[in-house]
C-alpha positions as CSV (number, residue, x, y, z in Angstrom):
1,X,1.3,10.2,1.1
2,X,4.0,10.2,-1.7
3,X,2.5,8.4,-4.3
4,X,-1.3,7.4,-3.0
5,X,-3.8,9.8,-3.3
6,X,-7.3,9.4,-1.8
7,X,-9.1,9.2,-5.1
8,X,-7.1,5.7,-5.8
9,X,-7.7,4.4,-2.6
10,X,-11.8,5.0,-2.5
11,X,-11.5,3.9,-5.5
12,X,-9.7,0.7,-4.9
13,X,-11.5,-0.1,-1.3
14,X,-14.9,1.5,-3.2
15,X,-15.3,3.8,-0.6
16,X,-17.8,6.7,-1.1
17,X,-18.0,8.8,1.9
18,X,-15.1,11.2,3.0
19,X,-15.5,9.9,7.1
20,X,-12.8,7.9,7.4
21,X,-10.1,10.4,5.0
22,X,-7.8,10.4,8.1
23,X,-7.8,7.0,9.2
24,X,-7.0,6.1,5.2
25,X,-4.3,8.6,4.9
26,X,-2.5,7.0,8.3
27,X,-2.8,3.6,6.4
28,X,-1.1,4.8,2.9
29,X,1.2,6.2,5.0
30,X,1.8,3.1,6.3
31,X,1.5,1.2,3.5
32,X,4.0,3.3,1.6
33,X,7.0,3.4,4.1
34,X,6.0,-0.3,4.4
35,X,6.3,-1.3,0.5
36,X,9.9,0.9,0.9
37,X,11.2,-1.1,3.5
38,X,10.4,-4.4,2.2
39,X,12.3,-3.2,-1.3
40,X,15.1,-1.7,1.0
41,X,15.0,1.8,-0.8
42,X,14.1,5.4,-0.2
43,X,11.7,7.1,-2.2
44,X,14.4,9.2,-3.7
45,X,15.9,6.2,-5.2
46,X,12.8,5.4,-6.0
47,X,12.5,8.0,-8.0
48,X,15.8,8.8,-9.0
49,X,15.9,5.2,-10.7
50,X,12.5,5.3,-12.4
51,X,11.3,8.9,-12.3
52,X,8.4,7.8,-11.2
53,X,6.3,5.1,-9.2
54,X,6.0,2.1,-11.3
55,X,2.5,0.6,-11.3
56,X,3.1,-2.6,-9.5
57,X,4.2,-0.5,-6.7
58,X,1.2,1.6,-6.2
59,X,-1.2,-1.5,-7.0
60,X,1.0,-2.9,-3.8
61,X,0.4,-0.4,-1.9
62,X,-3.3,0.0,-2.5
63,X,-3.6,-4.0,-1.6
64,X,-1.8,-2.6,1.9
65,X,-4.5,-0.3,2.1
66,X,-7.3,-1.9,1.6
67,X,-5.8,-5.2,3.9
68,X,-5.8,-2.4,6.5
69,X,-8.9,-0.9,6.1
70,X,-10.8,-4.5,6.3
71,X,-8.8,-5.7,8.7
72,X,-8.5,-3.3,11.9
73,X,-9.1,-4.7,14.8
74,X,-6.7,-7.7,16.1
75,X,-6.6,-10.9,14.4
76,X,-8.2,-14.0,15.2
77,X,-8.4,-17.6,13.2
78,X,-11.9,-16.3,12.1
79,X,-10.9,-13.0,10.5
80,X,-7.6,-13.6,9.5
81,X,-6.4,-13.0,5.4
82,X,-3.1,-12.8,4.8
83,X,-1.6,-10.1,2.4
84,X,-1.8,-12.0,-0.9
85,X,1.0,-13.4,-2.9
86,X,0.5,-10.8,-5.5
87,X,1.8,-8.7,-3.5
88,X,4.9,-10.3,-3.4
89,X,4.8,-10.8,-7.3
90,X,4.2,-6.6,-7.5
91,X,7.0,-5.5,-5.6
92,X,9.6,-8.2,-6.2
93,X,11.2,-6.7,-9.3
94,X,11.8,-3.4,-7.5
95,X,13.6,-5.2,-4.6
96,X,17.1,-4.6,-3.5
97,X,19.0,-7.6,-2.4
């Protein structure tokens, strides 16, 4: 994890227990090279640009998370939620074209 810490994520998902610290980690993982790719950057020019992680990124990421961590098992018309538009609002200022 680069920029996600456990703390934010329990927070964020309101997660109490320390059980599932693993499984969470894989999914900020994830979630982080995930947000990068969508941007099409590196987390050096992440950081090299801004000198840190702006906000809307790491609220981004967290919504990855958390979409993870309710969603895990394959999806079905019943159970499915797509990864909301704010999302897309978040990142898309950080985008490379």
């Amino acid at each position: 994890m680069r920029w996600l810490t456990l703390e934010y994520i329990k927070q964020h998902s309101r997660i109490d227990s320390d059980v599932e610290d693993n499984i969470l980690e894989l999914y900020a993982d994830a979630a982080e090279d995930t947000v990068l790719n969508i941007m099409n950057r590196t987390y050096e020019n992440l950081m090299c640009t801004y000198q840190e992680v702006p906000k809307p990124i790491v609220q981004a990421s967290l919504m990855l998370v958390d979409l993870s961590y309710m969603q895990r098992s394959p999806v079905s018309p019943q159970n499915y939620s797509a990864v909301p538009y704010t999302f897309d609002i978040l990142i898309k200022p950080y985008m490379i074209l």
